[in-house]
C-alpha positions as CSV (number, residue, x, y, z in Angstrom):
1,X,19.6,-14.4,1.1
2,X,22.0,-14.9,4.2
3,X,24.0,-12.0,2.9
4,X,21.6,-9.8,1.5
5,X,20.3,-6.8,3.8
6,X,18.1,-3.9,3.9
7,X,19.4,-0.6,3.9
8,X,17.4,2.7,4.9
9,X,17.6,5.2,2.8
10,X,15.8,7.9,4.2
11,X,13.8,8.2,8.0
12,X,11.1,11.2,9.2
13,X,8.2,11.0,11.1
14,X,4.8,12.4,9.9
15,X,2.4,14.1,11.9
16,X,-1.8,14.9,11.3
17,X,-2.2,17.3,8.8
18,X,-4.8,18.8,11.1
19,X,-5.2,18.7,15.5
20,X,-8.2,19.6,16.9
21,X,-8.4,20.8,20.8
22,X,-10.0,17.0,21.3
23,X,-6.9,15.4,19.9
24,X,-4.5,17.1,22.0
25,X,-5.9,15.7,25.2
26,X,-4.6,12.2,26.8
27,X,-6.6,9.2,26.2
28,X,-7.0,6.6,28.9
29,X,-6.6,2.6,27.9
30,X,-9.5,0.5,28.1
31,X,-9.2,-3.0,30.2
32,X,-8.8,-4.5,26.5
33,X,-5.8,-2.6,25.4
34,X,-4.0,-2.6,28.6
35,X,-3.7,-6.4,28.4
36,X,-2.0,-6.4,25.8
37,X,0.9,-4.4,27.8
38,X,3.8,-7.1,26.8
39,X,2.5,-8.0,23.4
40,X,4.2,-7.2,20.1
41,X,2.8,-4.7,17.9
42,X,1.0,-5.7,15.3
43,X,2.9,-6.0,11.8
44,X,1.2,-6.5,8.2
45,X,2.3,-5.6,4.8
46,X,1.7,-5.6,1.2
47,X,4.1,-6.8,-1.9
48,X,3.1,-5.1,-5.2
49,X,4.6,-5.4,-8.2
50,X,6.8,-2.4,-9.5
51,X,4.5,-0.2,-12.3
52,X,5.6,-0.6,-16.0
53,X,4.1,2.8,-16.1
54,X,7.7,4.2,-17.2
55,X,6.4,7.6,-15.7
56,X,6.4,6.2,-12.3
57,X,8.3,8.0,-9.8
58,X,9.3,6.5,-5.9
59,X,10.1,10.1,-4.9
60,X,6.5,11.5,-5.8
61,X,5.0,8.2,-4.5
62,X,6.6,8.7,-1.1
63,X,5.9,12.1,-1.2
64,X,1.7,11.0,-2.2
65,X,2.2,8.1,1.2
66,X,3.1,10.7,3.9
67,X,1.1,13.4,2.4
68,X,-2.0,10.8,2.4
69,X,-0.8,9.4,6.1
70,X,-0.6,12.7,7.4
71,X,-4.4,13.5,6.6
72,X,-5.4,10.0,7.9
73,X,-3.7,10.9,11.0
74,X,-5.8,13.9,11.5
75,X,-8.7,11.2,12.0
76,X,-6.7,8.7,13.7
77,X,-4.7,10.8,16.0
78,X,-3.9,8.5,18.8
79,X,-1.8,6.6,16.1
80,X,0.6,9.9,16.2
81,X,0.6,9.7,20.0
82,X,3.0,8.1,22.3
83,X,2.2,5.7,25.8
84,X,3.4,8.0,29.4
85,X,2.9,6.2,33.0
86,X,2.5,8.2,35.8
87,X,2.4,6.9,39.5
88,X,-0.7,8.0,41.3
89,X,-0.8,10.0,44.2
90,X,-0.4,7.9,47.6
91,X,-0.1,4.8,46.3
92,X,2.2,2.6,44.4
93,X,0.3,2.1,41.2
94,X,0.9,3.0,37.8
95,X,-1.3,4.6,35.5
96,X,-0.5,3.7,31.2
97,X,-2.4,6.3,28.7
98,X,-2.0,8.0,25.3
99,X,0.1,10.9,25.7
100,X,-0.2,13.3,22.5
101,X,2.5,16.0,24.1
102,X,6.0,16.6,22.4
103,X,5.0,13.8,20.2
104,X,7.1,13.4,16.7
105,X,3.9,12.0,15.5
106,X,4.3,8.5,13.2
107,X,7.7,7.1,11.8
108,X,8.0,7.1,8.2
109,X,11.2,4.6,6.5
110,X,12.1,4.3,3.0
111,X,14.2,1.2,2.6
112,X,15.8,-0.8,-0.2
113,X,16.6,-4.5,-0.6
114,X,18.3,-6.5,-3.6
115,X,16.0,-8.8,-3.7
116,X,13.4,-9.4,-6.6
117,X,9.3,-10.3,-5.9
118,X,10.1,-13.8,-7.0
119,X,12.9,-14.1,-4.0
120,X,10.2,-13.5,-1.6
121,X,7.1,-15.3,-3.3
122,X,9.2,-18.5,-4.4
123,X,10.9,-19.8,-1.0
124,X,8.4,-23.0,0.3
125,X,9.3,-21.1,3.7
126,X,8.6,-17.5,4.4
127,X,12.3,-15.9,4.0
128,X,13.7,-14.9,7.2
129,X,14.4,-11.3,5.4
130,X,10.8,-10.1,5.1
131,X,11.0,-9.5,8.6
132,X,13.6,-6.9,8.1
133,X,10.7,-5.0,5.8
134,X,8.8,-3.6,9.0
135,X,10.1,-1.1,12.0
136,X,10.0,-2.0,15.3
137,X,11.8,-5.2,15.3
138,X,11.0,-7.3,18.1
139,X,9.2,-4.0,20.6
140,X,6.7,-4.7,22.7
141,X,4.1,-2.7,23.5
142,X,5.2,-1.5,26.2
143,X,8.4,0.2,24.2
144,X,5.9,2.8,22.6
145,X,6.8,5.0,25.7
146,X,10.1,5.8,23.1
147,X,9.2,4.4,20.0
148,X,6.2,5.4,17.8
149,X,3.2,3.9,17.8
150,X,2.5,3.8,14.2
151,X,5.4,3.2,11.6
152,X,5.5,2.8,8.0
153,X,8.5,1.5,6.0
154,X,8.7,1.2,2.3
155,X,11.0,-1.1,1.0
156,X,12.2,-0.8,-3.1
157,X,13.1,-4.5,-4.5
158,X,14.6,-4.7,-7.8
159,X,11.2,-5.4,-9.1
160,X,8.3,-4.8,-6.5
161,X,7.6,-2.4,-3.2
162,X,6.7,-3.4,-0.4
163,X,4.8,-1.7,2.1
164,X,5.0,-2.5,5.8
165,X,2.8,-1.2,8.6
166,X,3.4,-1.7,12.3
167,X,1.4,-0.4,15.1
168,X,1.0,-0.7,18.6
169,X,-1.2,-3.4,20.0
170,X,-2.5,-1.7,22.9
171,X,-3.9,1.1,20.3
172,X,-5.6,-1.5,18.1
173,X,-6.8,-4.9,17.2
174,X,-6.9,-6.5,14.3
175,X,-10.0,-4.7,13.3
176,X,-8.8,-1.6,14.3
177,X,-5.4,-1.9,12.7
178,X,-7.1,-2.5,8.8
179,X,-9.5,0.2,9.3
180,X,-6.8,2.5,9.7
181,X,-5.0,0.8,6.8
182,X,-8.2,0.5,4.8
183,X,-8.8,4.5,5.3
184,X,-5.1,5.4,4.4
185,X,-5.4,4.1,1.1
186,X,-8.7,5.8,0.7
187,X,-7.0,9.2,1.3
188,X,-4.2,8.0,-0.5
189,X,-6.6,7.5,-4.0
190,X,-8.9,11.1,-2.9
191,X,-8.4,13.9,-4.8
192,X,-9.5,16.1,-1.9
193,X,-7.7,14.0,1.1
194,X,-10.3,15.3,3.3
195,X,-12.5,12.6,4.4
196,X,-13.0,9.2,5.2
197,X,-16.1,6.9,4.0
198,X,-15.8,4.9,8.1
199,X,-14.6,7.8,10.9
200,X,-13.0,5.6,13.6
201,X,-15.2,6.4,17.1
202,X,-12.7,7.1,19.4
203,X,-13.9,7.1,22.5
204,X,-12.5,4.0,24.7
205,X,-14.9,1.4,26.0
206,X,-15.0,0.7,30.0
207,X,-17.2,-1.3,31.5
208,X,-20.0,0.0,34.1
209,X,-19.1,1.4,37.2
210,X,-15.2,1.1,35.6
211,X,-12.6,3.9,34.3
212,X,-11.5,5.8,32.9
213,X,-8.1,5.7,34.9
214,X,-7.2,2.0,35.9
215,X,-4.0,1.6,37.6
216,X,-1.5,-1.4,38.0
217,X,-0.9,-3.1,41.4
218,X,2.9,-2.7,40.4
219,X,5.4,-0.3,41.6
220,X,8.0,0.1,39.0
221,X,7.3,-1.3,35.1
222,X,9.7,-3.8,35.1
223,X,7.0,-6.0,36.8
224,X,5.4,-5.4,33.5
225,X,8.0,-6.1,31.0
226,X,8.2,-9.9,29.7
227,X,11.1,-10.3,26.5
228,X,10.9,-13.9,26.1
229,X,13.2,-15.6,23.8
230,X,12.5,-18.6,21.4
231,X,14.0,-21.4,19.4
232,X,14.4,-21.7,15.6
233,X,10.8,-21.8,13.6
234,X,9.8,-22.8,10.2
235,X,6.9,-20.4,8.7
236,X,5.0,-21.3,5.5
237,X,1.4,-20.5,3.6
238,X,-1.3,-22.8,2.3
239,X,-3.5,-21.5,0.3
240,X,-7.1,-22.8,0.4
241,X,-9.5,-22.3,-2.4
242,X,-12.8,-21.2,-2.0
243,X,-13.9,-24.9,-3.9
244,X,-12.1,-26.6,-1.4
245,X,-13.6,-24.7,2.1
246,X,-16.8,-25.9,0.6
247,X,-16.1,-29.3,0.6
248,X,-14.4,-29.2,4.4
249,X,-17.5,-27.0,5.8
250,X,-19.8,-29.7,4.4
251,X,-18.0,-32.4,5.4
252,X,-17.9,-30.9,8.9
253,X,-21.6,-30.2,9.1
254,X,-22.5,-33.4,7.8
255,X,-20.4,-35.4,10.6
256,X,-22.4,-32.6,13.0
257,X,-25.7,-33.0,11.6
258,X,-25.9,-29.6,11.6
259,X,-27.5,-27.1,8.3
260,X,-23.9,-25.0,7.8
261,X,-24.6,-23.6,11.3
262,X,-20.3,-24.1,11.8
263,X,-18.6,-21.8,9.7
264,X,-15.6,-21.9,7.3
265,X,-13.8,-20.2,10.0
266,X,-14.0,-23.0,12.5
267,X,-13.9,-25.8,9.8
268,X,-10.9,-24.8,9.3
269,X,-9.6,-24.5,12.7
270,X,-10.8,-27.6,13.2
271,X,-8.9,-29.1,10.7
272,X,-5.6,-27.4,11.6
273,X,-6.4,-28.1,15.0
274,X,-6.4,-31.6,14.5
275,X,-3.7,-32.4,11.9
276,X,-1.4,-30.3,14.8
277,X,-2.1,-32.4,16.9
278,X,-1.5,-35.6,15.0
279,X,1.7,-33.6,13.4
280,X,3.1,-33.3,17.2
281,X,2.6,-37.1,17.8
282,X,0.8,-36.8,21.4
283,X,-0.5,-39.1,23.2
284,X,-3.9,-40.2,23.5
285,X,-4.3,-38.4,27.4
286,X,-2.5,-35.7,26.4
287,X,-4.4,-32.2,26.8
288,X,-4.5,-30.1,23.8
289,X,-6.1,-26.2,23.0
290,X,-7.2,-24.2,20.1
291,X,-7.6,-20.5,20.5
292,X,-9.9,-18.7,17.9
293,X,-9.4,-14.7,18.2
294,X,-12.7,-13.0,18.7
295,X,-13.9,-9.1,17.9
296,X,-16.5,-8.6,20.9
297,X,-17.8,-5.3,19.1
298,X,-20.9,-7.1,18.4
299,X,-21.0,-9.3,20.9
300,X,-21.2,-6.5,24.1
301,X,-25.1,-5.4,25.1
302,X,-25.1,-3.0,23.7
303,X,-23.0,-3.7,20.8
304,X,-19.6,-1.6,20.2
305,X,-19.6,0.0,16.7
306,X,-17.9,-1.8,14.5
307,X,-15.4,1.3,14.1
308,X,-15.1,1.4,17.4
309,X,-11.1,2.5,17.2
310,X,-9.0,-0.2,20.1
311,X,-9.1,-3.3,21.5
312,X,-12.2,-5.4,21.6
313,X,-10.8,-8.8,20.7
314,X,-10.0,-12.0,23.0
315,X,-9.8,-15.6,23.0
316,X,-11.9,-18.5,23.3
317,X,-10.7,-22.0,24.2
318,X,-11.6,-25.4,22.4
319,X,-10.3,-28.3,24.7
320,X,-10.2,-31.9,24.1
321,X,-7.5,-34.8,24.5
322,X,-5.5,-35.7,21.9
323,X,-7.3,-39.0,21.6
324,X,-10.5,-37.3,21.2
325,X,-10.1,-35.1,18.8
326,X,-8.3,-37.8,16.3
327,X,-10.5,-40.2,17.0
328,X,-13.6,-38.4,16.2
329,X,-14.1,-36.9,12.6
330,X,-13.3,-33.3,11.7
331,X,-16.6,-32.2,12.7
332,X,-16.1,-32.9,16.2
333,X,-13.5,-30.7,17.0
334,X,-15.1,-28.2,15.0
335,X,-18.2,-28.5,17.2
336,X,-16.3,-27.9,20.0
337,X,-14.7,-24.6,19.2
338,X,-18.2,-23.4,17.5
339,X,-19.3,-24.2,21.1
340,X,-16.4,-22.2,22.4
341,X,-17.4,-19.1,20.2
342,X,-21.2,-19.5,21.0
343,X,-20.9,-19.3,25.1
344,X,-18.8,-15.8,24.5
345,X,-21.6,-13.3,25.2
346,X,-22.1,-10.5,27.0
347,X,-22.4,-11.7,30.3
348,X,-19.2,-13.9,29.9
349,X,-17.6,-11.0,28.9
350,X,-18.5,-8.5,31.8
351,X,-17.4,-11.0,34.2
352,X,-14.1,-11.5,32.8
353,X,-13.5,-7.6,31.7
354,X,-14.9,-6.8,35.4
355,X,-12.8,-9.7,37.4
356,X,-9.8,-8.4,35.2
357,X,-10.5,-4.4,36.6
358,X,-10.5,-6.1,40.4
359,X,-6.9,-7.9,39.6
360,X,-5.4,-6.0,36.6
361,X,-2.6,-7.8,34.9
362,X,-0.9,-8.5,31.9
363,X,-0.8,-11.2,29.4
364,X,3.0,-12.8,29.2
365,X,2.5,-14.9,26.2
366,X,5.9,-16.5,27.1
367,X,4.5,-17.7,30.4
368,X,1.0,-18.7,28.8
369,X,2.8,-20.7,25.8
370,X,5.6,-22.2,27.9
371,X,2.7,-24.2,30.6
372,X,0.6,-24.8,27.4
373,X,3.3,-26.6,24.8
374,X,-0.3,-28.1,23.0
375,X,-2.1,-25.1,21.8
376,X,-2.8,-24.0,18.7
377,X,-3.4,-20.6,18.3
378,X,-5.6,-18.7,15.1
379,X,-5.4,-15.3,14.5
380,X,-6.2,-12.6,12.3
381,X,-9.3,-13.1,10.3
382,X,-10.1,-13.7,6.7
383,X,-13.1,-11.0,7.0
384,X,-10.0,-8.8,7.3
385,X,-10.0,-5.6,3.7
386,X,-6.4,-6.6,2.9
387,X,-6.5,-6.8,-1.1
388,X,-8.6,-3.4,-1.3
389,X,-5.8,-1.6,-0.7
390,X,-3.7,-0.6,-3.4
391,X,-2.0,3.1,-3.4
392,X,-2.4,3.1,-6.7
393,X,-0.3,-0.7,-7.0
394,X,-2.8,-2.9,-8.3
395,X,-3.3,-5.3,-6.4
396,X,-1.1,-6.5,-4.4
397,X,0.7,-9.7,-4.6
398,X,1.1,-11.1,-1.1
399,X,0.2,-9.9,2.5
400,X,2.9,-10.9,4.8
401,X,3.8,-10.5,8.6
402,X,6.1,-8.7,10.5
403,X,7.9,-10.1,14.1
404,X,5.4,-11.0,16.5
405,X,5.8,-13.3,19.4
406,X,6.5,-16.8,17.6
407,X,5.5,-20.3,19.4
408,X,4.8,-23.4,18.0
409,X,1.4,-23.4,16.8
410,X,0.4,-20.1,15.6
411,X,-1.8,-20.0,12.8
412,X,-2.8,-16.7,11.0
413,X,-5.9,-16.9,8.8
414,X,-6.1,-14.2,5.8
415,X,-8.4,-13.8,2.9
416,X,-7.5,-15.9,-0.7
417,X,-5.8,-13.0,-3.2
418,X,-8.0,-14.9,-5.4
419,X,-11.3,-13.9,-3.3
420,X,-14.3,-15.3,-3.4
421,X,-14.0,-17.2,0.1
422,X,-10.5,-18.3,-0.5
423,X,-8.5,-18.1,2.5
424,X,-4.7,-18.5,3.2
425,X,-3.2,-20.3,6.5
426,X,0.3,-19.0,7.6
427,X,1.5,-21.5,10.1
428,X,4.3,-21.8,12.6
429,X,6.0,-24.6,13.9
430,X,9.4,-26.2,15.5
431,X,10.9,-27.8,12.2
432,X,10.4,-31.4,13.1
433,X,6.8,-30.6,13.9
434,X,6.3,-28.6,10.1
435,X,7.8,-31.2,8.9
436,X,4.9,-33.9,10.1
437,X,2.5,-31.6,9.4
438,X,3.2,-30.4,6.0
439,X,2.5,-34.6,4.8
440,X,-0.1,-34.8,6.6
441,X,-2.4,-36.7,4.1
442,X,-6.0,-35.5,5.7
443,X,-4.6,-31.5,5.6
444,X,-2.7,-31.4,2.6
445,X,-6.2,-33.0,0.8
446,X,-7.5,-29.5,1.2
447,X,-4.7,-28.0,0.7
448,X,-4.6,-26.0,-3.4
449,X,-2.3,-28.2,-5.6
450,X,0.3,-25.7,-6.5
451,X,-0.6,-23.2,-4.6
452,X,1.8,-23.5,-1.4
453,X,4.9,-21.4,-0.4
């Protein structure tokens, strides 16, 4: 695949079908979303096979995509925005928002690729090339002062199409990003392309006595900007069956003495967590992390709606030595992060959101993985509407990932294609380190026979 590219075919950008007087106003960030300054955006996509229907046309299906994006915009407007600073008066600071002036509104890419579903489905390793199938290669957040914030490319194989979505992080989370993704292909099957079924709520969250302007302690923004490079990865999926999370959440229980009060989720991490560590070969004093990704929505007093339209998610820690977590069982290490996840409440929270407003900063993920060569990190979420969206497809075939900032150690959790609980596990790690782990004999024992790529 070394010598196969993609070539664009076509590039526009889309704007809202429809602006009201609201939409044309700036929005200020929230604390959440202005963390994630130096972040990537957020890239997901969807592989679907190409219709037999011989009646199938690409050029009325593109034309059915931006049509249906451009009346999803009209409900998601900040997505057709761009990010301005402006220094404040008197001092040195600088001020970040959502600019929707002289705005070309969304990008829009259709793209081709020699390539057939099987070359991207049959690799044990991710292929390099999927990468090439979203915009925005590489761009930090921060770049969505010039580039869009939302941008769509559809890529033609010989046999499939792939559809690629990448979005600004300090717009969305995780949440955030599939609601958006989940509505478009809601308008996309609506005969009137009017409505939505889940209206994001767009007004951004600030905690009390905070906002809505919060200014950085910089003077110029290249205090802000972190482009870290990184070395060579190896990228693979497991697939996990829903059978088989059964077995490892009882296990784990059972070594807790617990009644399923640890969930799949942290079973799981657990279980990554640990067979890392063991796949790094640390020592026994070593110090070693696993970070679970959490949505706060519910979490806050009072509780966020759920389609609350931003940032709400952040981190907890699990922490342990090396020699503690592989000489316990699973279920110790799970206990830990199910501890972790537990002591994230609303008063936790305000203190760190309101701490955070004294001192704002960014996160420089180079900086936080280079002092931290132990972590393990889990994003995403299997709870995560990926399969439910189908323009009219079928299902799809595979959700993949775009760039985003790579270390060793990062871990995405999706749902199973199969449903029913099933989950996939798209892991990260320097090749000698894969290497380990993919024979680890206490991993791969939950791992689906057959079912790996």
């Amino acid at each position: 695949m070394d010598s196969v590219n993609v070539e664009m075919i076509s590039d526009c950008f889309v704007k809202p079908k429809f602006l009201s007087e609201e939409a044309k106003k700036p929005i200020h960030l929230s604390p959440w979303d202005l963390m994630m300054t130096t972040i990537n955006y957020i890239s997901r996509g969807l592989l679907f096979p190409l219709p037999k229907n011989q009646d199938f046309s690409i050029t009325t299906f593109l034309e059915d995509l931006k049509d249906s994006l451009s009346a999803t915009l009209t409900h998601f407007h900040p997505l057709a925005a761009r990010l301005s600073t402006v220094k404040q008066q008197n001092t040195s600071s600088l001020v970040i928002f959502l600019n929707p002036e002289n705005s070309p509104g969304a990008r829009f890419i259709h793209s081709s690729v020699n390539l057939t579903v099987a070359d991207i489905l049959t690799p044990t390793d991710i292929p390099e090339i999927v990468e090439s199938f979203f915009d925005h290669y590489k761009a930090i957040n921060h770049d969505g002062h010039e580039l869009s914030l939302l941008s769509v490319q559809v890529t033609e194989l010989t046999d499939g199409i792939f559809i690629g979505c990448s979005i600004n992080h300090m717009v969305v989370d995780g949440t955030s990003y599939w609601h958006f993704f989940n509505s478009w292909s809601e308008m996309f099957n609506s005969k009137n392309r009017d409505s939505i079924s889940r209206p994001p709520v767009l007004d951004r969250w600030f905690p009390s006595g905070s906002g809505p302007i919060i200014a950085f302690p910089f003077t110029n923004e290249d205090q802000i900007i972190e482009r870290p490079n990184h070395p060579v990865f190896r990228e693979r999926i497991f697939r996990f069956s829903s059978h088989s999370l059964s077995k490892l959440k009882a296990k784990v229980n059972s070594e807790c003495n617990a009644t399923k009060i640890i969930s799949t989720f942290q079973s799981l991490s657990a279980l990554v967590w640990r067979c890392m560590t063991r796949a790094r070969r640390l020592s026994a004093g070593e110090q070693t992390t696993c970070g679970l990704a959490v949505n706060n929505r519910s979490r806050l007093s009072p509780p966020v709606p759920e389609n609350y339209f931003g940032n709400m998610a952040y981190g907890v820690w699990g922490r342990a030595t090396a020699g503690e977590l592989l000489d316990h069982g699973v279920g110790w290490g799970a206990l830990q992060l199910h501890k972790a996840v537990v002591n994230n409440g609303d008063k936790e929270l305000k203190e760190m959101i309101n701490s955070w407003v004294k001192n704002p900063s960014v996160t420089k993920l180079g900086e936080l993985f280079d002092r931290n060569r132990n972590h393990v990190q889990m994003v995403s979420s299997p709870r995560f509407d990926m399969y439910g969206n189908e323009f009219g497809l079928g299902k799809a075939l595979a959700v993949f990932f775009g760039y985003s900032y790579k270390f060793d150690g990062k871990v995405a959790v999706i749902p199973g294609r199969d449903g029913g609980g099933s989950m996939d596990v798209k892991v990260c790690l320097l090749p000698e380190n894969m290497m380990a782990f993919e024979s680890d004999e206490e991993f791969m024992s939950f791992v689906n026979e057959g079912c790996i790529n």
